[in-house]
N, C-alpha and C positions, 0 to 999 in steps of 0.2 A: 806808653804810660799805662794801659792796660792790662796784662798779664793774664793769660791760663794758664794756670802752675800744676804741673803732674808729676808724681814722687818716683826716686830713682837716681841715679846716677851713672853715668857722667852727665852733665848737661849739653842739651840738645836745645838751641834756640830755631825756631821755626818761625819764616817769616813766609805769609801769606801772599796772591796774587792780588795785582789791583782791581780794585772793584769785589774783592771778596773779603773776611774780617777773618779772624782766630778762629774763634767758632767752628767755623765752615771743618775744621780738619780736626775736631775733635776724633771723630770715630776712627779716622785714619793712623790718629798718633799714640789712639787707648791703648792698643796692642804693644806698644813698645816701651809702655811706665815700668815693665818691672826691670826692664835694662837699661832707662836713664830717666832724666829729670829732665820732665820737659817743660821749656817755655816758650807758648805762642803768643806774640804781642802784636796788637795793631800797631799797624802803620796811621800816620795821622792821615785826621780823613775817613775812616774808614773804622767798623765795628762800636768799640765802645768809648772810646778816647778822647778826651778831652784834648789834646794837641790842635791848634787852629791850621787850617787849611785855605789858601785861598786860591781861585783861580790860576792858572800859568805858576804857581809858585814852585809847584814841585821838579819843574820843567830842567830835565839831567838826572832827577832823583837821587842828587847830594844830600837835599834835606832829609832824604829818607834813611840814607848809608850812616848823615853825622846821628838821626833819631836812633838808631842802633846802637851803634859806638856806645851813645850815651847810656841804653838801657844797658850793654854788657860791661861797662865801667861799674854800675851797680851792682848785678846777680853774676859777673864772671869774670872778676879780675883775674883771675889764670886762662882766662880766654873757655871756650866753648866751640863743639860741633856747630856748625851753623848749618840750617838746612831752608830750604827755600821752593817755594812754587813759581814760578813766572817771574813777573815784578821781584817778588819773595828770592829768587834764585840771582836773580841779576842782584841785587842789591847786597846780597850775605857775600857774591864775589866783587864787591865795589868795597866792604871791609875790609876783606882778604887782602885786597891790594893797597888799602889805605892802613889796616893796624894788622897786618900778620901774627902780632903778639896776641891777639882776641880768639885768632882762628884755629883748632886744633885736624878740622877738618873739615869738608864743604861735602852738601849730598843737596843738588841741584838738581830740580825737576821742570823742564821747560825752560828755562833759562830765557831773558829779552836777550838776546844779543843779534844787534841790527849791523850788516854788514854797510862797508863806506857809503856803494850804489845807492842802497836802499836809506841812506840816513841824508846824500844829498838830494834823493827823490822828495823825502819827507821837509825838506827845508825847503825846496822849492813851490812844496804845495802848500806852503806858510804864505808863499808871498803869491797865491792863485794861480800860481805856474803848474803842470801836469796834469793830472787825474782830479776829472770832477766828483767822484765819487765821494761819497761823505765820509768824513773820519770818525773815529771811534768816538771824541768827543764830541761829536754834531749826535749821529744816533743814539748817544746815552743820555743827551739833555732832552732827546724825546719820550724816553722811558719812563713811564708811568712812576709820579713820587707817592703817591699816596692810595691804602687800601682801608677798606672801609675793618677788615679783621684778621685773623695770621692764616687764617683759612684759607678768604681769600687768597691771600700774597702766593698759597703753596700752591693753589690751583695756576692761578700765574704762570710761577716760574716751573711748574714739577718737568714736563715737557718739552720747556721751549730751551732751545741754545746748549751750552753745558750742560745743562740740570737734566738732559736727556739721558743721560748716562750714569750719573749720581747715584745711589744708594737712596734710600729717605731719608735715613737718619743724618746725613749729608745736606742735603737739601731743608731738613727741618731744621740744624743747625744752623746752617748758614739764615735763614730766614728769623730765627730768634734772635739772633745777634745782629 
């Protein structure tokens, strides 16, 4: 529902990683406006969006492949590059496979793709079976929700995790959005 729109053509839709928004890949994707038109849309849940989210609902990330569909039925009925981060990369290849007419071409970075092993580990540990370790959902509902300024937020995050490696203007993006 969202959109950062950048002038250019062909269109180049870019979808972001979970837990991150549009934003975050501004500076990344600046360099490439004079060879296409680009559009980064949150995923609901996430950045600026009004789409509702609710807990376990995204669970497959169908809802996320149909939220696409939908925005490229809009800004790309001849279909569009699709390009992707993480989440962002698995889900432009859950289009691919669901409306090929949308896809002119895939530029995947990090891609989820969870081998069988590992996807009957993760089921298992639904039902308290394997590994006590906490999951990504358990340590992220511990993360600090609220900062007193954006200042703060960047002291936060500039260092810790990803954001060690980021850029600023990376890291200040993502934190505005």
């Amino acid at each position: 529902e969202n959109h950062h729109v950048v002038a250019g053509e062909p269109l180049l839709h870019f979808a972001h990683a979970t837990g991150f928004n549009a934003e975050t890949y501004r500076g990344l994707l600046s360099p490439l406006a004079d060879r296409f038109r680009i559009v980064a849309s949150d995923a609901r849940g996430h950045g600026s969006t009004t789409l509702p989210a609710e807990p376990g609902m995204p669970r497959g990330w169908k809802i996320f492949r149909d939220d696409l569909i939908a925005v490229l039925d809009r800004i790309a009925p001849d279909g569009a590059i699709l390009a992707g981060h993480s989440m962002g990369g698995a889900i432009s290849l859950m289009v691919a496979a669901a409306r090929p007419d949308k896809v002119k071409a895939l530029v995947l970075v990090e891609p989820v793709l969870i081998p069988r092993a590992a996807q009957w580990r993760m089921m298992l540990a639904r039902f308290g079976l394997g590994s006590s370790e906490p999951g990504l959902a358990e340590r992220a509902l511990k993360r600090r929700d609220f900062f007193p300024s954006l200042e703060m937020v960047g002291a936060a995050y500039r260092n810790r995790g990803a954001c060690k490696t980021w850029r600023e203007e990376s890291v200040a993006d993502y934190i505005k959005d």
